[in-house]
C-alpha positions, 0 to 999 in steps of 0.5 A: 522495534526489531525485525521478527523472523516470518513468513512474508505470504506473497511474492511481491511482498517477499520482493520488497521484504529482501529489498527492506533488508538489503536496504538495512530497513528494520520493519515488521511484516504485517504491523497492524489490523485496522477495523472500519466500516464492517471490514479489516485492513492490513497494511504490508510492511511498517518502518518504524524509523520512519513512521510509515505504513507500506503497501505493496502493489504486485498487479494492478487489480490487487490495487483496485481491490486495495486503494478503497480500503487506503483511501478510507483509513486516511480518511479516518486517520489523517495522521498516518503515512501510507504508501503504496510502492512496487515490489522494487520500493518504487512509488507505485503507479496506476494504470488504466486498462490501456496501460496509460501511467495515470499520476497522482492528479489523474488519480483524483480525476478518476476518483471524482468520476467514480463518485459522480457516475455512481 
């Protein structure tokens, strides 16, 4: 699969697309379109030497807009690789409102909270 020309739409993506090509990454841009629950989803980037979805997380509320729709599809697709980085190819991590880094277990501690309070 080789790279295509396109039009990376936002900034954060563009970011991550020119680290992809300094890196020597071949990826397509918008790979995808997965359709669950009455909605779509599209992952950012897609390195098929690698075998992983990438999306990219340019503010923290674009990821509150996104991590339900990630969290669905690996639910569906338990086989997928899905990362979410940072326009610098940085593991993405999620801030609360007062800025404090939360790590993959708080993230589950957040989630669970979410589930019980609703």
């Amino acid at each position: 699969m080789k790279t295509k020309p396109h039009k990376v739409r936002y900034r954060a993506e563009r970011i991550f697309a020119k680290f992809l090509k300094e890196s020597g990454l071949e990826f397509v841009y918008q790979p995808a379109v997965f359709h669950f629950n009455g909605i779509s989803y599209h992952p950012d980037f897609y390195i098929p030497k690698d075998q992983i979805f990438y999306e990219v997380i340019g503010t923290r509320q674009a990821y509150s807009q996104i991590r339900q729709k990630i969290e669905i599809l690996k639910n569906i697709y338990p086989f997928l690789k899905i990362l979410t980085v940072n326009p610098d190819g940085t593991p993405y991590k999620y801030r609360d409102a007062k800025g404090k880094t939360l790590g993959p277990h708080d993230l589950i501690s957040l989630r669970l909270d979410e589930a019980t309070s609703t």
